[in-house]
mmCIF file as Biopython writes it, N, C-alpha, C and O atoms, coordinates in Angstrom:
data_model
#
loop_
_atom_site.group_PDB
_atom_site.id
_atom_site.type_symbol
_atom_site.label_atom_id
_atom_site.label_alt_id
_atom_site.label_comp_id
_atom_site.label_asym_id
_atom_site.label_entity_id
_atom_site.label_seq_id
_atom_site.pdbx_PDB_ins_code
_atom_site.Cartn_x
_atom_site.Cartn_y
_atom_site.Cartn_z
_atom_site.occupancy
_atom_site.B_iso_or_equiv
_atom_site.auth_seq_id
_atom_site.auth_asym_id
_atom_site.pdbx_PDB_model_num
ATOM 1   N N  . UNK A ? 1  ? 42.000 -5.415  26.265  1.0 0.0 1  A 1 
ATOM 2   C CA . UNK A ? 1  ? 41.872 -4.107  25.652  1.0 0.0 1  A 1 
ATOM 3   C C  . UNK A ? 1  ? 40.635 -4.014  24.777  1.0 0.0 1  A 1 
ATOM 4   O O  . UNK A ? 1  ? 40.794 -3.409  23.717  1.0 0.0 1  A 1 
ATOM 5   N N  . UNK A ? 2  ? 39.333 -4.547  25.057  1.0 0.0 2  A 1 
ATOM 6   C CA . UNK A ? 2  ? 38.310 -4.420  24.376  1.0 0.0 2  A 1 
ATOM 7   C C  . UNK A ? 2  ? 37.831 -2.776  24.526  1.0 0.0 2  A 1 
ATOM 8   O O  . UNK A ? 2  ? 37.927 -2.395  25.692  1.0 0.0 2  A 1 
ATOM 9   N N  . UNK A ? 3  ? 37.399 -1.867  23.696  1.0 0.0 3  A 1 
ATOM 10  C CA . UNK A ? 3  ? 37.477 -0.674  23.851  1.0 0.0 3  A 1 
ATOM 11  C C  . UNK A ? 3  ? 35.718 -0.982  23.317  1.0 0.0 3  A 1 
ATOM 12  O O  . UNK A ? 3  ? 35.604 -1.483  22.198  1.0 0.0 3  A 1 
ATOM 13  N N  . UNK A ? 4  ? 34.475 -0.699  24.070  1.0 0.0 4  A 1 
ATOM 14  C CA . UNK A ? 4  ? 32.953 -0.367  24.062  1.0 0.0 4  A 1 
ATOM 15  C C  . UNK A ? 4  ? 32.995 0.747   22.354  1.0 0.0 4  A 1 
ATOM 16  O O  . UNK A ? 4  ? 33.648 1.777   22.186  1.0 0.0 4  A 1 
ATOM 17  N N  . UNK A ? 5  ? 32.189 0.145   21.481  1.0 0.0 5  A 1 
ATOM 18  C CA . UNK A ? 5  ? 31.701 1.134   20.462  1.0 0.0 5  A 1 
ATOM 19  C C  . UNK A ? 5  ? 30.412 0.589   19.878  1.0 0.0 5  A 1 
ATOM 20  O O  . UNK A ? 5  ? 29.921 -0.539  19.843  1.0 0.0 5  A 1 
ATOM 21  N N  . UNK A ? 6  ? 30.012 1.841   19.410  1.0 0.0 6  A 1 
ATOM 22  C CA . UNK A ? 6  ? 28.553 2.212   19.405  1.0 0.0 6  A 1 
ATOM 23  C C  . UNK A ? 6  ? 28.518 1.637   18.017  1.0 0.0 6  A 1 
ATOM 24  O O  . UNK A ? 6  ? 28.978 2.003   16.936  1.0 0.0 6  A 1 
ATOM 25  N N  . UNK A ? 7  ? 27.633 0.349   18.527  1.0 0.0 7  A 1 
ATOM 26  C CA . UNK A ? 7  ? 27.142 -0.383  16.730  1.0 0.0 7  A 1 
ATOM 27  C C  . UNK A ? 7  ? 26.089 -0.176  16.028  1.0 0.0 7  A 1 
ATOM 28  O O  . UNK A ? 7  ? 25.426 -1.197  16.210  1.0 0.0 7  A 1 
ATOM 29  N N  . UNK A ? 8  ? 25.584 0.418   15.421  1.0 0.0 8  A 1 
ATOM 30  C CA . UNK A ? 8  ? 24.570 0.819   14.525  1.0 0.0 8  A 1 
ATOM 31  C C  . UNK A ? 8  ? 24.074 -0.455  13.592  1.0 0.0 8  A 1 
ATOM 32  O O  . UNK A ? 8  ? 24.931 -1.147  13.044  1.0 0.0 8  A 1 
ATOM 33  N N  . UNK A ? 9  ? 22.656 -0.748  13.424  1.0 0.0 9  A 1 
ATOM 34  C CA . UNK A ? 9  ? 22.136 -1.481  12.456  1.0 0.0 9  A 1 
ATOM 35  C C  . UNK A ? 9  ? 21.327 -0.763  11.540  1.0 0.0 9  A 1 
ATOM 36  O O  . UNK A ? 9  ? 20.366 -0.076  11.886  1.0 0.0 9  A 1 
ATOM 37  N N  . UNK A ? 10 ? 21.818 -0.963  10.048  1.0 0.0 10 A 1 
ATOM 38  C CA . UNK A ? 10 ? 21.147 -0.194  9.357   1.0 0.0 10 A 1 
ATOM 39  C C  . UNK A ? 10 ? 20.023 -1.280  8.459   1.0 0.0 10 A 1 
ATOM 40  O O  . UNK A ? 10 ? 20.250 -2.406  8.016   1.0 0.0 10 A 1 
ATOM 41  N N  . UNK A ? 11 ? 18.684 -0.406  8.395   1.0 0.0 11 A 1 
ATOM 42  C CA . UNK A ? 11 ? 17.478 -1.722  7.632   1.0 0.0 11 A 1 
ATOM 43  C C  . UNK A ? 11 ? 17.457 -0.117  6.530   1.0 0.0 11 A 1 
ATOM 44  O O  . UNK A ? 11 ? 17.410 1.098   6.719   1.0 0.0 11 A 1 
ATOM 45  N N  . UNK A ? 12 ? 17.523 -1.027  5.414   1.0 0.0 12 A 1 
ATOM 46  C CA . UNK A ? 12 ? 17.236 -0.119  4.226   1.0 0.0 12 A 1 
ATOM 47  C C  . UNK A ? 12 ? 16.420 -1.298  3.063   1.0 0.0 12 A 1 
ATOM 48  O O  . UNK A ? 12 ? 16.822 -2.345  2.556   1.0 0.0 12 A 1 
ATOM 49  N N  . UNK A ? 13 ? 15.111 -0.539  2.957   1.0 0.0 13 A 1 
ATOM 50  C CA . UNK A ? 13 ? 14.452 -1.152  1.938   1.0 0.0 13 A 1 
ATOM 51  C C  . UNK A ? 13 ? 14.714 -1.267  0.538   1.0 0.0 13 A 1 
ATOM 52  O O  . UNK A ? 13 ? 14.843 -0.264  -0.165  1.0 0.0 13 A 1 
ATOM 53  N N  . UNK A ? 14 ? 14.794 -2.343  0.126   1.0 0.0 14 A 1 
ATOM 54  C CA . UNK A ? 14 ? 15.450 -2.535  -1.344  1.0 0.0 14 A 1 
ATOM 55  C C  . UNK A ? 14 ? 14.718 -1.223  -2.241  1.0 0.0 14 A 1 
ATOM 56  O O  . UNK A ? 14 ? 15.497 -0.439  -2.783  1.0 0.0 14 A 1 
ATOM 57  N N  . UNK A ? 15 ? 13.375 -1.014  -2.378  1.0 0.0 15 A 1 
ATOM 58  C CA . UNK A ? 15 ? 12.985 -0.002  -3.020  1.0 0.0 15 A 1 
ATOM 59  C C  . UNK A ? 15 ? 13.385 1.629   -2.775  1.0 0.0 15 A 1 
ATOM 60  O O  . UNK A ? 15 ? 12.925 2.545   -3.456  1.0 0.0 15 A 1 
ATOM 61  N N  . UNK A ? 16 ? 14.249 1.776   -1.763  1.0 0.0 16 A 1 
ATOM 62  C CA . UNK A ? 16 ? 14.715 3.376   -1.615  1.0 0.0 16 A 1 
ATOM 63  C C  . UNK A ? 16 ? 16.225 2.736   -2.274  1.0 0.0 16 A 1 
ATOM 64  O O  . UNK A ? 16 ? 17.002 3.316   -1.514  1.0 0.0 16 A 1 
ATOM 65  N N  . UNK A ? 17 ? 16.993 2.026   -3.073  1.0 0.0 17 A 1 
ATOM 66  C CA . UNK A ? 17 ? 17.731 2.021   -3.193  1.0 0.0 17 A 1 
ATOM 67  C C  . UNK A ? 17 ? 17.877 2.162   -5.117  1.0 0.0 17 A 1 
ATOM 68  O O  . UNK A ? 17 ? 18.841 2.309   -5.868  1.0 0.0 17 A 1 
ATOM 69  N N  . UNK A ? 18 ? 16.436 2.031   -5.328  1.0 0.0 18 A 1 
ATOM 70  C CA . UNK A ? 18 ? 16.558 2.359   -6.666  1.0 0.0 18 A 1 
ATOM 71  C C  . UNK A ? 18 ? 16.335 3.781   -7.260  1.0 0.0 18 A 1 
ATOM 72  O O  . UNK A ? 18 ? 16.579 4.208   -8.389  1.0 0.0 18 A 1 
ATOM 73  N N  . UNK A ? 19 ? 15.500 4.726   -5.552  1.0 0.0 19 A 1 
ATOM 74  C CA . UNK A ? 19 ? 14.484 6.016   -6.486  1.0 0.0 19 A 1 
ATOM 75  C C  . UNK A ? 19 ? 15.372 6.824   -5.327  1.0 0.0 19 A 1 
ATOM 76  O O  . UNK A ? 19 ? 14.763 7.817   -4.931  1.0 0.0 19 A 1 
ATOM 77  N N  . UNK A ? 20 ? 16.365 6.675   -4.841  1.0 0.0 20 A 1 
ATOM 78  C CA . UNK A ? 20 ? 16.646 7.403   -4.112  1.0 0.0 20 A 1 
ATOM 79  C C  . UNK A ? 20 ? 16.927 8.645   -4.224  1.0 0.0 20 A 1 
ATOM 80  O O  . UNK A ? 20 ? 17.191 8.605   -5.426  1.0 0.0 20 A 1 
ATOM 81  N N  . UNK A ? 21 ? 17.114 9.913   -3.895  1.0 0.0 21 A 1 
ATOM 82  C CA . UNK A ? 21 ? 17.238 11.364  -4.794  1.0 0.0 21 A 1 
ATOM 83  C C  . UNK A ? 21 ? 18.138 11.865  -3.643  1.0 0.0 21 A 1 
ATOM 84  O O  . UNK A ? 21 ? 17.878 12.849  -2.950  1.0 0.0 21 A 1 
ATOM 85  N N  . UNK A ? 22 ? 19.545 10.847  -3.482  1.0 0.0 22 A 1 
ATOM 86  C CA . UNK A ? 22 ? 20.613 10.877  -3.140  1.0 0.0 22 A 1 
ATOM 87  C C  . UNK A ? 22 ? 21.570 9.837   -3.374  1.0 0.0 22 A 1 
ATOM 88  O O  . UNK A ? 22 ? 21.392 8.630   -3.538  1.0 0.0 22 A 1 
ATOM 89  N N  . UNK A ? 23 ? 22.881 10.694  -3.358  1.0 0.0 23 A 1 
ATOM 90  C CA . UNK A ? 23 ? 24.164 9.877   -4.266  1.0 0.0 23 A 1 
ATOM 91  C C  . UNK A ? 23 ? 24.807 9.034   -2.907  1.0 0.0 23 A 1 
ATOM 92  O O  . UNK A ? 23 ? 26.002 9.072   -2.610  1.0 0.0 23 A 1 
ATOM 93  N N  . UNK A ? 24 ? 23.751 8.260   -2.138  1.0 0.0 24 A 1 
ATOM 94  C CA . UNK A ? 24 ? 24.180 7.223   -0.798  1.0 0.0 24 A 1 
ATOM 95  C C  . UNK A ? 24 ? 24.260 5.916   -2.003  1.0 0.0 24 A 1 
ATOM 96  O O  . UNK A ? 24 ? 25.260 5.443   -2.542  1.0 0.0 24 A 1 
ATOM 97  N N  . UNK A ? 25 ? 23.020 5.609   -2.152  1.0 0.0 25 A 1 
ATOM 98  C CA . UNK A ? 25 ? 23.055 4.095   -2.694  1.0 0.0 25 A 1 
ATOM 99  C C  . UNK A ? 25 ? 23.911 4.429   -4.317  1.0 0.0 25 A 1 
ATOM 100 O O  . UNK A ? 25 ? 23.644 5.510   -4.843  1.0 0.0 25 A 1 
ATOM 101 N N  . UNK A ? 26 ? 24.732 3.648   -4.916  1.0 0.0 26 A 1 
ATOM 102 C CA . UNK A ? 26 ? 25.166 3.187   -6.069  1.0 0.0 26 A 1 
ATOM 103 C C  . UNK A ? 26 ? 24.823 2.093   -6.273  1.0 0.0 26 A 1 
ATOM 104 O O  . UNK A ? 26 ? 24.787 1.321   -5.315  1.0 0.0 26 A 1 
ATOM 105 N N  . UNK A ? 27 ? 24.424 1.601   -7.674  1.0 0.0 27 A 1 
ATOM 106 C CA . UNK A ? 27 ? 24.193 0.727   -8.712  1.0 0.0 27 A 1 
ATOM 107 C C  . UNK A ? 27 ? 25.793 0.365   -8.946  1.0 0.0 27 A 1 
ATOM 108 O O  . UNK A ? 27 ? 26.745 1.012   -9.383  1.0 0.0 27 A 1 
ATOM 109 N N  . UNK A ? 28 ? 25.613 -1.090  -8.405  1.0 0.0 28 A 1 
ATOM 110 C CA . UNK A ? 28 ? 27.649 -1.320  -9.153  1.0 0.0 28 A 1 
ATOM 111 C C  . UNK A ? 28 ? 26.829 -2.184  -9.916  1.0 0.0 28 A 1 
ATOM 112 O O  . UNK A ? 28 ? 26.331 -3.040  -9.185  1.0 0.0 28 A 1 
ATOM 113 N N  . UNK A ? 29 ? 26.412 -2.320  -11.396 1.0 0.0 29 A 1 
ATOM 114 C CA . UNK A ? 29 ? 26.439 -3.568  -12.127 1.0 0.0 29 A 1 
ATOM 115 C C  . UNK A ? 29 ? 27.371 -3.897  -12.909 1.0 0.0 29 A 1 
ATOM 116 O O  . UNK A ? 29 ? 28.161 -3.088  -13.396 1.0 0.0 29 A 1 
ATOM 117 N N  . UNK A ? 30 ? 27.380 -5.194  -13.125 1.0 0.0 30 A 1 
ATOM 118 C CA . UNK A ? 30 ? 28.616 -5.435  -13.566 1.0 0.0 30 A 1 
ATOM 119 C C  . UNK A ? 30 ? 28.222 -6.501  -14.515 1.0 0.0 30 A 1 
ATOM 120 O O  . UNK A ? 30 ? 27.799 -7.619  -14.221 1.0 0.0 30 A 1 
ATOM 121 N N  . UNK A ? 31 ? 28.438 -5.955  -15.810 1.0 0.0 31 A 1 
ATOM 122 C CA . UNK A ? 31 ? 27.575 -6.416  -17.033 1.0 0.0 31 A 1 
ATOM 123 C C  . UNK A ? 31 ? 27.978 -7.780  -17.438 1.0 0.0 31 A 1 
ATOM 124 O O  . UNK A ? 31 ? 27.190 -8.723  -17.360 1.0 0.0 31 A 1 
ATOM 125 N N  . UNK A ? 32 ? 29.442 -7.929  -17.956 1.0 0.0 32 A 1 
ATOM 126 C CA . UNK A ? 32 ? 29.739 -8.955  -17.875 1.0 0.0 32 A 1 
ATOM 127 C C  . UNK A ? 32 ? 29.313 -10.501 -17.549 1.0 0.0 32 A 1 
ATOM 128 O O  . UNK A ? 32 ? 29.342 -11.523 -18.235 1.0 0.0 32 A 1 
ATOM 129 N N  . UNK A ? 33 ? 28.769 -10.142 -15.765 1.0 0.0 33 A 1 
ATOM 130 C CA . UNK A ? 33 ? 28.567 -11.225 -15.282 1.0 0.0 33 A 1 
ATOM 131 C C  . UNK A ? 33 ? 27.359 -10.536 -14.060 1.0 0.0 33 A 1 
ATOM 132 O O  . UNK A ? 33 ? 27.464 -10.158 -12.893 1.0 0.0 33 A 1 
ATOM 133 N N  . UNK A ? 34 ? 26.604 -10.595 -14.718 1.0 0.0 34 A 1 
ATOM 134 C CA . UNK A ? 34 ? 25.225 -9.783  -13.634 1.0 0.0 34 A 1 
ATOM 135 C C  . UNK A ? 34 ? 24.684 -9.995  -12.265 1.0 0.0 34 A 1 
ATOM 136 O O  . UNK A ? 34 ? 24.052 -9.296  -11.474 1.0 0.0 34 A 1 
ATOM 137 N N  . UNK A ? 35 ? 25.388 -11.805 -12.262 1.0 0.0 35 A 1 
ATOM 138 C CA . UNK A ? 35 ? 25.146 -12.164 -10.710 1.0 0.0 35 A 1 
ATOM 139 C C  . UNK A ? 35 ? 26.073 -10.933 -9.709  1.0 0.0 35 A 1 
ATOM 140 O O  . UNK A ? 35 ? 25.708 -10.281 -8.730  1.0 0.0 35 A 1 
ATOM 141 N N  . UNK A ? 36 ? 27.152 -10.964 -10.314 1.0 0.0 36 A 1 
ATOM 142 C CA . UNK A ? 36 ? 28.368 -10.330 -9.140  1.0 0.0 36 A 1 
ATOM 143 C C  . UNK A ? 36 ? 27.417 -8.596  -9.355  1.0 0.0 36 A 1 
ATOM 144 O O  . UNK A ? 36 ? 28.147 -7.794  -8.773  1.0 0.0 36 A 1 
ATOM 145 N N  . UNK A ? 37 ? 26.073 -7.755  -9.975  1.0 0.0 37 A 1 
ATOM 146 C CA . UNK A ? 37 ? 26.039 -7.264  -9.791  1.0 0.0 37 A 1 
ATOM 147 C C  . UNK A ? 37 ? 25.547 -6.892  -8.026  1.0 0.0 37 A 1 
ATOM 148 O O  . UNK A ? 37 ? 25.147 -7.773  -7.264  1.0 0.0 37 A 1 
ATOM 149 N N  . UNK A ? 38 ? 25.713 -5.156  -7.563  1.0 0.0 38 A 1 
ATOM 150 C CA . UNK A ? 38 ? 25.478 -4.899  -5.912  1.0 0.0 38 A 1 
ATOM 151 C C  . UNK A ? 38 ? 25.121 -3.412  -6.206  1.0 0.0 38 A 1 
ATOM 152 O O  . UNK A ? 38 ? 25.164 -2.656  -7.177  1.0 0.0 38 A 1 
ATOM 153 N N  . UNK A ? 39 ? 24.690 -3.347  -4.693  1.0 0.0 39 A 1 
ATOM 154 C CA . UNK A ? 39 ? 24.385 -1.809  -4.431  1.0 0.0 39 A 1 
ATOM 155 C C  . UNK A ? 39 ? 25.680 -1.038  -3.456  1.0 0.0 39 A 1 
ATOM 156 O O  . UNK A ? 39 ? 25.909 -1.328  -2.282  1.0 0.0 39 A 1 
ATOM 157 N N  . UNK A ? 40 ? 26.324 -0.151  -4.157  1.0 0.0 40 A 1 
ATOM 158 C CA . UNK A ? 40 ? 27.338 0.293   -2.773  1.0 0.0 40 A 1 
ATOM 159 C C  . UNK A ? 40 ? 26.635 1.345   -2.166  1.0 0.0 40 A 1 
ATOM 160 O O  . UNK A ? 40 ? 25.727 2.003   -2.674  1.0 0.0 40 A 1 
ATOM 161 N N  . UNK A ? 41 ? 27.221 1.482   -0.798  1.0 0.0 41 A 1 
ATOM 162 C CA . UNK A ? 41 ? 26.576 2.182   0.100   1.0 0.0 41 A 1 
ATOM 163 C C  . UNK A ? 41 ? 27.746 3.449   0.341   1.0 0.0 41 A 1 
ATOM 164 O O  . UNK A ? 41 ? 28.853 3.077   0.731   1.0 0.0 41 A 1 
ATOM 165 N N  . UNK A ? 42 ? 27.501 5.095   0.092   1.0 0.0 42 A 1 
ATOM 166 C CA . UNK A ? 42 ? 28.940 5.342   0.363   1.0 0.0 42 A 1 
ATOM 167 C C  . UNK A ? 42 ? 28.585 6.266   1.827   1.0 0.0 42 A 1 
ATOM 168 O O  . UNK A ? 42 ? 27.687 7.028   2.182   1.0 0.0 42 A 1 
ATOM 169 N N  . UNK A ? 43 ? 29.960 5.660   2.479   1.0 0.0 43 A 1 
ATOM 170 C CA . UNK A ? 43 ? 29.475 5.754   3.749   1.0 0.0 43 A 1 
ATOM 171 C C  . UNK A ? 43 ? 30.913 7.098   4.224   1.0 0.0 43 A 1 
ATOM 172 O O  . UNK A ? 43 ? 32.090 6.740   4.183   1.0 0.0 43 A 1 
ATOM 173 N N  . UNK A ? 44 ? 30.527 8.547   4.631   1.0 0.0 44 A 1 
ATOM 174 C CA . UNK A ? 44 ? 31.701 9.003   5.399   1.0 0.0 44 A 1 
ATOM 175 C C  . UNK A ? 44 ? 30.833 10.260  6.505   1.0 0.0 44 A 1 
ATOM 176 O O  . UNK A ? 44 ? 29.854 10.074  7.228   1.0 0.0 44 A 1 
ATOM 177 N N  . UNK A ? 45 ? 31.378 11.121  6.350   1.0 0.0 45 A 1 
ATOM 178 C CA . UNK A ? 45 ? 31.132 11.937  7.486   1.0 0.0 45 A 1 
ATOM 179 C C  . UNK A ? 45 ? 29.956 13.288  6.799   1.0 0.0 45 A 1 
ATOM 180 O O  . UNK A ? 45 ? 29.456 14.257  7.370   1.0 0.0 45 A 1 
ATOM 181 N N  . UNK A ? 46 ? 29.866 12.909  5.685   1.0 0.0 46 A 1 
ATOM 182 C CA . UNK A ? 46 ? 28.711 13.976  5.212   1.0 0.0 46 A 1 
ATOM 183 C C  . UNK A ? 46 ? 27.786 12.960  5.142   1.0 0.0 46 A 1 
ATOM 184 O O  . UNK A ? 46 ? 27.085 13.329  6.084   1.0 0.0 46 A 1 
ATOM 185 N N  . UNK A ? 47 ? 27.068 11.615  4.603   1.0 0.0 47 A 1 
ATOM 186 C CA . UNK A ? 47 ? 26.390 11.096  4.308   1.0 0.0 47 A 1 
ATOM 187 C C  . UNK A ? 47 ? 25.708 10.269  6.132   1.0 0.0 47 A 1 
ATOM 188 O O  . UNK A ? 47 ? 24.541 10.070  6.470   1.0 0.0 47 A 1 
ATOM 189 N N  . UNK A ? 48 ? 26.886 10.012  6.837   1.0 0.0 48 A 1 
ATOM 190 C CA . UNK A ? 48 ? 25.618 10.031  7.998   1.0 0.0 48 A 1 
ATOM 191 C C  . UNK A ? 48 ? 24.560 10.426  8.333   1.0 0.0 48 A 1 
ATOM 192 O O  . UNK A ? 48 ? 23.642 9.619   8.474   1.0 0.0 48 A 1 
ATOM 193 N N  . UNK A ? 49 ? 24.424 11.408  8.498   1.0 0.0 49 A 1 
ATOM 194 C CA . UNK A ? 49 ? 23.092 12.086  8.625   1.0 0.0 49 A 1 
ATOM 195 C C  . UNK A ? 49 ? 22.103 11.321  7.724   1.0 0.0 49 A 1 
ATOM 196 O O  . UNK A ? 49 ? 21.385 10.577  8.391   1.0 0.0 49 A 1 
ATOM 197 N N  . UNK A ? 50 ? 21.902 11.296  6.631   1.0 0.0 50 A 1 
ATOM 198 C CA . UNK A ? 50 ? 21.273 10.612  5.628   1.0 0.0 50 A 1 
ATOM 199 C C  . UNK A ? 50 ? 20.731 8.905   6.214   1.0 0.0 50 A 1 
ATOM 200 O O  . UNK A ? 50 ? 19.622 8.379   6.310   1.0 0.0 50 A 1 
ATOM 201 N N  . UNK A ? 51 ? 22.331 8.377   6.555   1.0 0.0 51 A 1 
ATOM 202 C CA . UNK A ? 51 ? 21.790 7.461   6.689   1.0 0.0 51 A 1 
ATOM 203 C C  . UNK A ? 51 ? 21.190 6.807   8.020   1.0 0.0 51 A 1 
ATOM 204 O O  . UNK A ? 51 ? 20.877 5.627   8.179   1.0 0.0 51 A 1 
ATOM 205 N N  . UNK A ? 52 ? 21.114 7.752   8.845   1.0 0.0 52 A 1 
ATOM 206 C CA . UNK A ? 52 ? 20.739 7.448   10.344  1.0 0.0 52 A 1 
ATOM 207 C C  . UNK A ? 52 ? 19.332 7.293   10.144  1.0 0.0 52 A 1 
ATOM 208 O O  . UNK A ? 52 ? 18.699 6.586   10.928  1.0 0.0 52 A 1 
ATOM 209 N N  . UNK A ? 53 ? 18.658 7.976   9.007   1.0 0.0 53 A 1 
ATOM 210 C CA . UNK A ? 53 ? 17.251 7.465   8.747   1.0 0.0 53 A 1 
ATOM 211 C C  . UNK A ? 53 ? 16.860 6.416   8.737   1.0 0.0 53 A 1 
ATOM 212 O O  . UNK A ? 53 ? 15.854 6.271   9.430   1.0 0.0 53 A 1 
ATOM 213 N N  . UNK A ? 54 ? 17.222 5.528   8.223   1.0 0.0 54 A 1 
ATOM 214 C CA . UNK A ? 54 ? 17.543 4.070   8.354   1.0 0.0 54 A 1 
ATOM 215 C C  . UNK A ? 54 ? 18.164 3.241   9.091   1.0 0.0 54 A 1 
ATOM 216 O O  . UNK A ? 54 ? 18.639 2.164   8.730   1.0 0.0 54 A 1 
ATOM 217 N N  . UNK A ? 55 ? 18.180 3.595   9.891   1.0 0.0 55 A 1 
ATOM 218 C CA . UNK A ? 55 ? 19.113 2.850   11.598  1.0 0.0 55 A 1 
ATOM 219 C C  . UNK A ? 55 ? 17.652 2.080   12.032  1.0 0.0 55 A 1 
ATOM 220 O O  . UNK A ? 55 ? 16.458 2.368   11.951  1.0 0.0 55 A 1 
ATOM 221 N N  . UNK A ? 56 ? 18.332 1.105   12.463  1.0 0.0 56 A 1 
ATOM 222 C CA . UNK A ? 56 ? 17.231 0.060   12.827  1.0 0.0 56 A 1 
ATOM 223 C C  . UNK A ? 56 ? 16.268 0.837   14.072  1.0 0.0 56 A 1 
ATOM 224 O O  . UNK A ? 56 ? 15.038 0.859   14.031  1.0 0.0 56 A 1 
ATOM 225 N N  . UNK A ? 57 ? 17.089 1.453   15.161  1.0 0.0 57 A 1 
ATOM 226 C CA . UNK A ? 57 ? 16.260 2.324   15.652  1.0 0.0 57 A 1 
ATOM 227 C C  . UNK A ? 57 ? 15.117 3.285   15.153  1.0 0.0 57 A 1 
ATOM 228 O O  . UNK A ? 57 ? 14.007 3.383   15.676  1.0 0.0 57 A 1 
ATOM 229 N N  . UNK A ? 58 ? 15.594 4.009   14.000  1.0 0.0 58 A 1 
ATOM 230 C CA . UNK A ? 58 ? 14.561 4.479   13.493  1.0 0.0 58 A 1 
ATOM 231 C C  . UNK A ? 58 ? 13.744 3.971   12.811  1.0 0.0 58 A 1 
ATOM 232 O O  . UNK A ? 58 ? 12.651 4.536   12.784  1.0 0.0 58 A 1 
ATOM 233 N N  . UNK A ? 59 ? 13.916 2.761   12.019  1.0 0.0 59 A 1 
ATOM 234 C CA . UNK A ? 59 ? 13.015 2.397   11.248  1.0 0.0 59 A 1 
ATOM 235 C C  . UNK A ? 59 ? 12.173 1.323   12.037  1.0 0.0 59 A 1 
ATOM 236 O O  . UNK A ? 59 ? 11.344 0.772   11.313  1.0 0.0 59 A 1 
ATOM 237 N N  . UNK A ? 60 ? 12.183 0.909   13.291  1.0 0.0 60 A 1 
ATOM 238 C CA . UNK A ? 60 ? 11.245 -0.089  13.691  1.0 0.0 60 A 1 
ATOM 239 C C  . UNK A ? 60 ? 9.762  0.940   14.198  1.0 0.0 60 A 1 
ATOM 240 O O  . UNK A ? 60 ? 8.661  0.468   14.483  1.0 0.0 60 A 1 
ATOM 241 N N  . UNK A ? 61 ? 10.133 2.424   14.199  1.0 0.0 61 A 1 
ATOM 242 C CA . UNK A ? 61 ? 8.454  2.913   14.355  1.0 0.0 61 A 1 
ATOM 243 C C  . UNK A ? 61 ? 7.644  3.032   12.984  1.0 0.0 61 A 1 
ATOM 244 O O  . UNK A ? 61 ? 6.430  3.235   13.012  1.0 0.0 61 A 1 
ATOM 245 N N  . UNK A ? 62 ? 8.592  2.855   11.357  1.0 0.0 62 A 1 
ATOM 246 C CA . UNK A ? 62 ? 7.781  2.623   10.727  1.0 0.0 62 A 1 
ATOM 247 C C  . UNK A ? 62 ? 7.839  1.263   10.351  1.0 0.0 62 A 1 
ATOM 248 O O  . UNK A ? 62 ? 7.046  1.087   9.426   1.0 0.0 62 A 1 
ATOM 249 N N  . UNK A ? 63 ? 8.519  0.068   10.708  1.0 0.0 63 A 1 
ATOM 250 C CA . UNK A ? 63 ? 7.680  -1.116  10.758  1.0 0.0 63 A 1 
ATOM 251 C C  . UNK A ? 63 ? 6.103  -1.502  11.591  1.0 0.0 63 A 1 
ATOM 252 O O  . UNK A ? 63 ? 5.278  -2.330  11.204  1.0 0.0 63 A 1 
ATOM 253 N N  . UNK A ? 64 ? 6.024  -0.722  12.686  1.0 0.0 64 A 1 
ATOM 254 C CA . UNK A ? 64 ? 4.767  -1.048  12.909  1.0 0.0 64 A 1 
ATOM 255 C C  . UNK A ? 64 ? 3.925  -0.175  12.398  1.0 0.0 64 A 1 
ATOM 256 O O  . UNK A ? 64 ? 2.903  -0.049  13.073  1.0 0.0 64 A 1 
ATOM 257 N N  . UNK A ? 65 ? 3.982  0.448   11.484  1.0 0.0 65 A 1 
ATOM 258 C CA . UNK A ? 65 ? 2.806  0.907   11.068  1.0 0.0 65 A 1 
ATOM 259 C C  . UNK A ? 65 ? 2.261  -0.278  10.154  1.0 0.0 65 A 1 
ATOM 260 O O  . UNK A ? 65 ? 1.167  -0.176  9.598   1.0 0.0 65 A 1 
#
């Protein structure tokens, strides 16, 4: 019963995750103990769009530049 689905790779550059001028990337820091800080990604059915910019498909025509 293996059922075929469409896997997406997403490449997102650490620097769109700080200036981004959308509520995709979150800052989880976690003061306490700063190693365990991360970036969450929030992922549902409005923010796709957004993030298909960054699908490895799209972003390998601006790796070769």
């Amino acid at each position: 019963m293996n059922e075929h689905k469409n896997i997406i790779v997403y490449l997102i550059p650490s620097k769109h995750l700080t200036y981004t001028e959308n509520n995709i990337f979150i800052d989880n820091e976690v003061s306490l103990m700063p190693s365990l800080s991360n970036w969450e990604i929030k992922v549902s059915s409005n923010t796709i769009p957004e993030l298909a910019k960054y699908s490895l498909e799209n972003m390998i025509e601006k790796l070769k530049v």
